[in-house]
C-alpha positions, 0 to 999 in steps of 0.5 A, a space after each residue: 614461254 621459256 627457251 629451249 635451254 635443257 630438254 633433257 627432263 622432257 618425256 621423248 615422244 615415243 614416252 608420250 604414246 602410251 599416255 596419249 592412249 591413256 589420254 583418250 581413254 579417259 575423255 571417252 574415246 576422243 578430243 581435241 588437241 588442247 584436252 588431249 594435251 591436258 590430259 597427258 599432262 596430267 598424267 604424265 604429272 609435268 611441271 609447268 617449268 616443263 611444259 613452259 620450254 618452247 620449241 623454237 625461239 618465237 616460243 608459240 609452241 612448247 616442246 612438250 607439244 611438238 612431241 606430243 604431234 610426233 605421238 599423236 601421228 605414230 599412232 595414227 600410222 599404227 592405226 590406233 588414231 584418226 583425225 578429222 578436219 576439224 581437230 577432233 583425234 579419236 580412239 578408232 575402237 573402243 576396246 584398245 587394252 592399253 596394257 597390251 600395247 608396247 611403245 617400242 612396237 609402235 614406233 617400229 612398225 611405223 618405221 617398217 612402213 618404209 622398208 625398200 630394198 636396200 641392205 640391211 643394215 643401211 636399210 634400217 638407217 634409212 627407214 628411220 630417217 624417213 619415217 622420221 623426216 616424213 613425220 616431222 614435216 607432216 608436224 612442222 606444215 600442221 603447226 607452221 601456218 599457226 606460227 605465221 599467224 600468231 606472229 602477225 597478230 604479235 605486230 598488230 596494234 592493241 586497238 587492232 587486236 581488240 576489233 579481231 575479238 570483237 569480229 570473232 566474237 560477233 561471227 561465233 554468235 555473239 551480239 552487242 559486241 561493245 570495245 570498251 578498254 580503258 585505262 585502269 578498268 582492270 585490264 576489260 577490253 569489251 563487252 558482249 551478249 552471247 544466247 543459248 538456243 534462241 532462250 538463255 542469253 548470258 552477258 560476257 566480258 572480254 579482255 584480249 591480251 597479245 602476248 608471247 609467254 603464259 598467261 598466270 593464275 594472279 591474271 586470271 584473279 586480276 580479271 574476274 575481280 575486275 568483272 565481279 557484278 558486271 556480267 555472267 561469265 568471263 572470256 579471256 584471249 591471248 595470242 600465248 598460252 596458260 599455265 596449268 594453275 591458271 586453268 585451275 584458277 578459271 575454273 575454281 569452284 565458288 568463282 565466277 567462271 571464266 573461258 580461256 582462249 589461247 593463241 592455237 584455239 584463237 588460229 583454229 577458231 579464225 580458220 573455221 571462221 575464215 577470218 584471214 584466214 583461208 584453206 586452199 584444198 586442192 583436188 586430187 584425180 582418182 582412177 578406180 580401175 576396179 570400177 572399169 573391170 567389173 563393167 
């Protein structure tokens, strides 16, 4: 991923909030982050040499998503958008008339939120800094976790990396989880069967690859050439992330398909999975004096 150079042809996050909208719309309402990104960057129609600036030097996580979370969370605190635990953002009604919305408005009305007694004029100053302050911690804590995994997983050795896939993939269901990389075997680390309902069983190839940058559509050729005739499917991991031809070139008609797991879908997964990966939640006392009264 590239640095962070020159961000001046990237849309600000308060551009972003309409076609997040937009966005959700067109998957019917609701979607994880990876689709809602997608598909924004779709109809934002940004380049790849945009979408490839990182956030910050270890580069795990692009500008373009970090302003996108700012969006996501603007119309949450709007209340246009919910989120679940696990990672599924969803339109709160249906019937949201896009035309209708005003980008301005939204980010104002968040910023309200915090008005206090302040002057005026000194008020307004600290409304948006707070709201701003609060909003990019709240962004920085859902993706600072992500970041420190990743870069462990950067200092692990290849031989180690190749068993985390093998665990991961025997704890999503999968069996006779076989490493099997070898030199000049056209870059396949493993093997492995996954089965449908108990009834269809598919065979799978692997190939895990730790890396920073972006993963390109003649790695993606490079993989199915060398999975041609030996399975079903094909599954591609990286602790960095694809470039849009990449997607296109996984998914293209007429070739053997080929499912892509990035470094944020391979930190969610170990998560849900809780392979080192554990969440403390931590329990909050709630006093209803409403409850006391009507007694």
């Amino acid at each position: 991923m590239a640095r962070k150079k020159s961000i001046s042809n990237i849309p600000t996050y308060d551009e972003l909030i309409i076609p997040t909208v937009n966005a959700l719309k067109r998957l019917g309402g609701s979607g994880s982050v990876e689709e809602i990104n997608s598909k924004v960057f779709e109809i934002a129609n940004l380049p790849d040499e945009v979408l490839q600036i990182s956030h910050n030097e270890e580069g795990t996580l692009g500008e373009v998503e970090y302003r996108l979370a700012w969006s996501r969370t603007y119309l949450k605190k709007f209340g246009l958008l919910e989120n679940s635990s696990r990672g599924i953002w969803a339109l709160s009604k249906s019937d949201i008339d896009v035309s209708k919305l005003d980008q301005n408005e939204i980010v104002k009305f968040v910023r309200d939120q915090n008005k206090n007694v302040e002057p005026k004029e000194k008020q307004a100053r600290i409304n948006s800094n707070q709201v701003e302050i609060e909003i990019d911690e709240e962004v920085n804590d859902a993706e600072q976790w992500k970041e420190h995994l990743l870069n462990i997983l950067y200092n692990i050795s290849p031989a180690a990396f190749e068993r985390l896939a093998q665990r991961l993939l025997r704890e999503s269901g999968f069996f006779q989880v076989e490493v099997t990389g070898k030199v000049g075997d056209g870059g396949i680390d493993g093997k492995g069967i996954v089965r449908v309902s108990g009834l269809l069983s598919f065979h799978v190839i692997f190939q895990c690859k730790r890396y920073k940058g972006s993963v390109t559509p003649s790695q993606i050729r490079d993989f199915r050439g060398a999975m041609q005739g030996r399975a079903d499917k094909g599954l591609f991991i990286t602790t960095g992330s694809f470039t849009r031809e990449a997607v296109k070139e996984a998914t293209r008609d007429g070739a053997p398909p080929i499912d892509l797991i990035d470094g944020d879908l391979l930190c969610d997964k170990l998560r849900e999975l809780k392979l080192g990966v554990d969440t403390i939640v931590s329990e909050t006392i709630n006093i209803r004096n409403e409850w006391f009264n009507n007694l």
